[in-house]
C-alpha positions in Angstrom: -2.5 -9.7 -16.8 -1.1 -11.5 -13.4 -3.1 -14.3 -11.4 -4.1 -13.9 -7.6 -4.1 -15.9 -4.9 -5.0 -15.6 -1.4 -5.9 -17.7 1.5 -7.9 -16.9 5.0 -7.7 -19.9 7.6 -8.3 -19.9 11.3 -6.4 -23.0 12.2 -2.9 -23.1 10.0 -2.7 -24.7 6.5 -0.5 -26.4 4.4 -1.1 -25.1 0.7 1.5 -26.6 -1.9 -1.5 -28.7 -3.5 -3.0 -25.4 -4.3 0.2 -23.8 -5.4 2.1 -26.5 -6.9 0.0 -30.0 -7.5 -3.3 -28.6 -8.4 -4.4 -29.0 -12.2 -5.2 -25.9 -12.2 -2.4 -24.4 -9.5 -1.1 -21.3 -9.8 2.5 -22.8 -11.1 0.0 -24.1 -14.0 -1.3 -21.0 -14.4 2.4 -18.8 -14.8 2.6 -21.5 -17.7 -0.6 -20.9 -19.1 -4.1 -19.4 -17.5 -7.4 -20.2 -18.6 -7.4 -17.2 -21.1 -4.1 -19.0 -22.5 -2.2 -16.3 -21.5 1.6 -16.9 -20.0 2.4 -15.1 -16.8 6.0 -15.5 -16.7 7.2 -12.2 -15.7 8.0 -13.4 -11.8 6.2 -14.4 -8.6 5.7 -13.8 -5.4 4.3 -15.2 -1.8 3.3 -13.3 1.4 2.9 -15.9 4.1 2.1 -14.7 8.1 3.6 -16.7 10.5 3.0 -14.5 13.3 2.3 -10.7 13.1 4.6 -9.9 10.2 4.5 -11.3 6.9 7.7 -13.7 5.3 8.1 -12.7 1.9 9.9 -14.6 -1.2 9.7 -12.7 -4.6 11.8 -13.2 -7.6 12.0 -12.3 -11.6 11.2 -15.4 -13.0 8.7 -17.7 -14.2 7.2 -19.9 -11.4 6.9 -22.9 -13.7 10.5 -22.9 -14.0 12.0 -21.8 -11.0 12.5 -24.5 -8.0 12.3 -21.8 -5.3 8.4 -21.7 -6.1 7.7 -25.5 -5.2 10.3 -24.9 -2.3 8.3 -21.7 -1.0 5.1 -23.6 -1.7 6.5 -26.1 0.5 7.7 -24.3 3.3 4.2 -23.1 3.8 1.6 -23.4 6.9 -0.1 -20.3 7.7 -3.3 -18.8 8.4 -2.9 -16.5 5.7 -1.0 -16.6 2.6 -1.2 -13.8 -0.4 0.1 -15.6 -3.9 1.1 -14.1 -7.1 2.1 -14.4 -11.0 3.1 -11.8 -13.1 2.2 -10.6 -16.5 4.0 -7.7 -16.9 2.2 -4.1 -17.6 3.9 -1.8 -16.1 7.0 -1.7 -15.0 9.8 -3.9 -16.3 11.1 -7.2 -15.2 12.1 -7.8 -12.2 12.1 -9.5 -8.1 11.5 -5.1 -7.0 8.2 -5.3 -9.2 7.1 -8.9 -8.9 4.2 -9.1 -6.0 3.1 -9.1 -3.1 4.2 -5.9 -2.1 4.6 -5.4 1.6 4.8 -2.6 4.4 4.6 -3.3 7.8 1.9 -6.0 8.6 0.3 -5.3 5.0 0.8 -7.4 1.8 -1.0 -6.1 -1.3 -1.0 -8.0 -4.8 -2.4 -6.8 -7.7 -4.5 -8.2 -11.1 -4.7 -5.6 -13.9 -3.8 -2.5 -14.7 -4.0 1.4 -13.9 -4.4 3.2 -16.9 -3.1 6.1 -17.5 -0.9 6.2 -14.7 2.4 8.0 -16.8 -0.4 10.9 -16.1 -2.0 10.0 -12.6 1.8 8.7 -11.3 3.2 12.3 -10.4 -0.3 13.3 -8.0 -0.5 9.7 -6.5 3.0 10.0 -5.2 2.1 13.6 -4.2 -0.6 12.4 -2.0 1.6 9.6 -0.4 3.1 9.6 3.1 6.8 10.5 2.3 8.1 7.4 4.5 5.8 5.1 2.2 7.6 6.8 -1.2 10.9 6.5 0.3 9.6 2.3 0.5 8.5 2.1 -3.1 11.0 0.1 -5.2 10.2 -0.6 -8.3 8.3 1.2 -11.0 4.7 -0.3 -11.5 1.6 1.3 -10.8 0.4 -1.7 -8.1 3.5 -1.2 -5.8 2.5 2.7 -5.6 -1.7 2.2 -5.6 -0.6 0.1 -2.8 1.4 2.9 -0.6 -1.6 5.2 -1.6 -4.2 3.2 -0.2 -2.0 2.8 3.0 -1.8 6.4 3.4 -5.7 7.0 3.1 -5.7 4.2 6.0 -3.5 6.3 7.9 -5.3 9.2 7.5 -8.9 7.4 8.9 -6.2 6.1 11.7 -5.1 9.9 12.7 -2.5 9.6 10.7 -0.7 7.0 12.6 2.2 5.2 11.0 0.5 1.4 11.6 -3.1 1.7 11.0 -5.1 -0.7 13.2 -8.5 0.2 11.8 -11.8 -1.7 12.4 -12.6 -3.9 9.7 -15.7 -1.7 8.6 -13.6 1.3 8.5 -10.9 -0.4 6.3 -13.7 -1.7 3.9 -15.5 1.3 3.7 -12.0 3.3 3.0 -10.9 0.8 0.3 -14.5 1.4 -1.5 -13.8 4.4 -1.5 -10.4 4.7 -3.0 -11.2 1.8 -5.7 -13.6 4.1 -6.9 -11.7 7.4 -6.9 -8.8 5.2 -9.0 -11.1 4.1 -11.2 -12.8 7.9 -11.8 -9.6 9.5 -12.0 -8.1 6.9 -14.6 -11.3 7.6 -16.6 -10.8 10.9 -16.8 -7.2 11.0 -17.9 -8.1 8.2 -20.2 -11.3 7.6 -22.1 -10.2 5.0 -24.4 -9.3 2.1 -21.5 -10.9 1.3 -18.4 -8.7 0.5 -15.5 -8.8 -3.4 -14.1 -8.3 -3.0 -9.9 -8.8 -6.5 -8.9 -6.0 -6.8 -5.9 -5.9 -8.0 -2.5 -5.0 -6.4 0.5 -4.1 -8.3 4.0 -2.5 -7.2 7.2 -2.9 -10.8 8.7 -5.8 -10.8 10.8 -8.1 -9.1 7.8 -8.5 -9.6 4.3 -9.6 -8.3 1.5 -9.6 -8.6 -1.9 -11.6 -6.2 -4.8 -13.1 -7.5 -7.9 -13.3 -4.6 -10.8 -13.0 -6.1 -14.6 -11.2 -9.1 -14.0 -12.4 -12.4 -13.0 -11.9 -13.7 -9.6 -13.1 -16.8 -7.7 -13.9 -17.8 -4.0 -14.1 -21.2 -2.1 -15.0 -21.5 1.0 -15.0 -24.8 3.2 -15.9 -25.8 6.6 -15.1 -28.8 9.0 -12.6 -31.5 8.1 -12.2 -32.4 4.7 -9.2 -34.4 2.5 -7.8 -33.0 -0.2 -8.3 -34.0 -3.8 -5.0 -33.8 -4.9 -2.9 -36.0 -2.3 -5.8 -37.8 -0.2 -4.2 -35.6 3.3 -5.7 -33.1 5.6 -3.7 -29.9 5.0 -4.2 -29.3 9.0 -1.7 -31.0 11.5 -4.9 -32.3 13.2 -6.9 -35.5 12.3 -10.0 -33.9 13.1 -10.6 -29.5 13.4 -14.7 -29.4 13.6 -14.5 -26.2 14.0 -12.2 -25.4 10.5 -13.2 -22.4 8.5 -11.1 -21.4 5.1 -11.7 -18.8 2.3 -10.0 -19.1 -0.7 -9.5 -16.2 -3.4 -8.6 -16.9 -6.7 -8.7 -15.6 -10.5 -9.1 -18.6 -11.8 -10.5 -22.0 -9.4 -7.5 -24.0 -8.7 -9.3 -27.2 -8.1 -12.7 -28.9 -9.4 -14.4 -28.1 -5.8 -17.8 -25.9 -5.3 -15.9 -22.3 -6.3 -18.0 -19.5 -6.7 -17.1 -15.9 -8.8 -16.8 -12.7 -6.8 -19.6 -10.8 -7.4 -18.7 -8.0 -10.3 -17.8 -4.3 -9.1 -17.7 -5.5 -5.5 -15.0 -5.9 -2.4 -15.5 -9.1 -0.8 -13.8 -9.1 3.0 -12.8 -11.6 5.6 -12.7 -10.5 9.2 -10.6 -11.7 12.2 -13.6 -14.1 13.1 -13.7 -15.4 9.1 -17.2 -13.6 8.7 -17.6 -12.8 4.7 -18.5 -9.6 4.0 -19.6 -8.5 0.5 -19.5 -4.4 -0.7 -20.6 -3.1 -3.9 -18.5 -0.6 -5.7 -20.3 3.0 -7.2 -21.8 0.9 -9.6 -23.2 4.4 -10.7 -20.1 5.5 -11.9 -18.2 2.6 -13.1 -18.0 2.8 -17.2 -18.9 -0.7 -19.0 -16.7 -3.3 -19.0 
C-alpha cells in the first residue's frame, strides 16, 4: 500500500543516502517494506529547486530501475516529496505513479479511498473543471489531490494559485480528511479508508497520518551522516540547520519518532512543527 517520503530543509540537502544507500531507503523498501510487502508498481520524486517543483515519475520498480539512483542523485533541495507504489487503484503506469503535481503543489499518497467507484463521480463533480481537465490517470489519490486543491481555492476566493496562510491550509485539509473519511464510511461500511498523503507547495508542508504508519525525524545543527561519513550540506559548518523528515517506515537507525495517530503534522515556511488532531469523534476504529 505505497511508501512516503518527504523532506523539509532550510538550507538545501543532498538525499541519495536516504533514497538510495540507507538500509532501510526507500529503494529497499519498493523491494520489500517492513510489512514485507513489495511496492513495485512505479515511483516517483517531487524535488523544488526554485518555486516550481521538477518531477521524474515512471512505471517501474525503483529497485530495478537506474533512473531512481540517478534522480536520487541529481538531488539538492529544500524540499523533496518521494514515492513507491503498491498498486490499488488504478492500473500500472508513469500517469498513476506519484507525486502528483499542479502548479507549485506536489501531493503523494499512502492507502486507499474506499469506495471511490461510488464517491468518484461527486468528487469530480465538486472539482474545478481546469483541475479535471489535469487529472491523468485513474487512481483515487491523483483526483483526492485536485479536490483538496479546489477547496484551497475556494478559502483563496477562488483564485487559480492559492497562496493561503499556513493555518488556513491546515485547518482546510482537517477538514477535508475528515469529510473523505465520513463519506467513504458511509458508501462503505465494511472498509475504512487509509488517507496518509503529503501535500507540499514548496515553502509548506504537510503530511496527514490516518491508519497507516508514518514516521518523523527531525535534526538540528551540523551533523554527518551514517551512511557515507559526509555532510549532505555544501557547507562545513550550517549552526543554524533545521530538517524534518517524513517517512512510513524510518529510513535510518537515528532518534525517529511516529506521527501521532488521526493527526496532520505541518511544517511552516520558518520549519515550526505543527501538530492537528483529526475528528477523532468520528473516525471508526482502525
Amino acid at each position: 500500500m505505497c511508501r512516503l517520503y518527504a523532506f523539509r530543509a532550510n538550507e538545501p540537502t543532498r538525499l541519495k543516502c536516504s533514497l538510495v544507500l540507507a538500509q532501510n531507503a526507500l529503494m529497499a523498501q519498493s523491494q520489500s517494506d517492513r510489512r514485507g510487502n513489495a511496492n513495485a508498481h512505479g515511483w516517483g520524486v517531487s524535488c523544488y529547486d526554485n518555486t516550481l517543483p521538477w518531477v521524474e515519475k515512471r512505471e517501474t520498480a525503483a529497485h530495478q530501475d537506474g533512473h531512481f539512483s540517478d534522480a536520487a542523485e541529481r538531488i539538492y533541495a529544500r524540499t523533496v516529496v518521494a514515492h513507491v507504489r503498491h498498486a490499488t487503484v488504478g492500473g500500472n503506469s508513469a500517469f498513476n505513479a506519484h507525486p502528483f503535481t499542479f502548479g507549485r503543489w506536489s501531493f503523494a499518497h499512502n492507502g486507499t479511498l474506499y469506495a471511490f467507484d461510488r464517491l468518484e463521480a461527486e468528487l469530480e463533480q465538486e472539482t474545478d473543471e481546469d483541475l479535471q481537465q489535469h487529472r491523468q490517470g485513474q487512481t483515487d489519490s491523483e483526483l483526492m489531490f485536485l479536490w483538496l486543491l479546489s477547496r484551497l481555492r475556494q478559502q483563496d476566493a477562488g483564485r487559480p494559485d492559492p497562496r493561503l496562510p499556513f493555518e488556513k491550509v491546515m485547518a482546510t485539509l482537517v477538514d477535508a480528511v475528515n469529510e473523505l473519511d465520513r463519506r467513504s464510511r458511509q458508501a462503505n461500511r465494511q472498509r475504512v479508508s487509509r488517507l496518509n498523503f503529503i501535500l507540499t507547495d514548496g515553502r509548506m508542508l504537510f503530511a496527514s497520518r490516518l491508519r497507516n504508519s508514518l514516521h518523523m525525524l527531525e535534526q538540528t545543527g551540523p551533523w554527518l551522516c551514517r551512511v557515507c561519513g559526509r555532510n549532505h550540506t555544501h557547507g562545513i559548518d550550517y549552526p543554524h540547520y533545521r530538517s524534518v523528515t517524513l517517512a512510513s517506515e524510518p529510513i535510518s537507525r537515528r532518534n525517529w519518532k511516529p506521527v501521532p495517530k488521526h493527526s496532520i503534522v505541518g511544517i511552516d515556511a520558518d520549519m515550526s512543527v505543527h501538530v492537528q488532531s483529526l475528528d477523532t469523534a468520528t473516525i471508526a476504529p482502525t
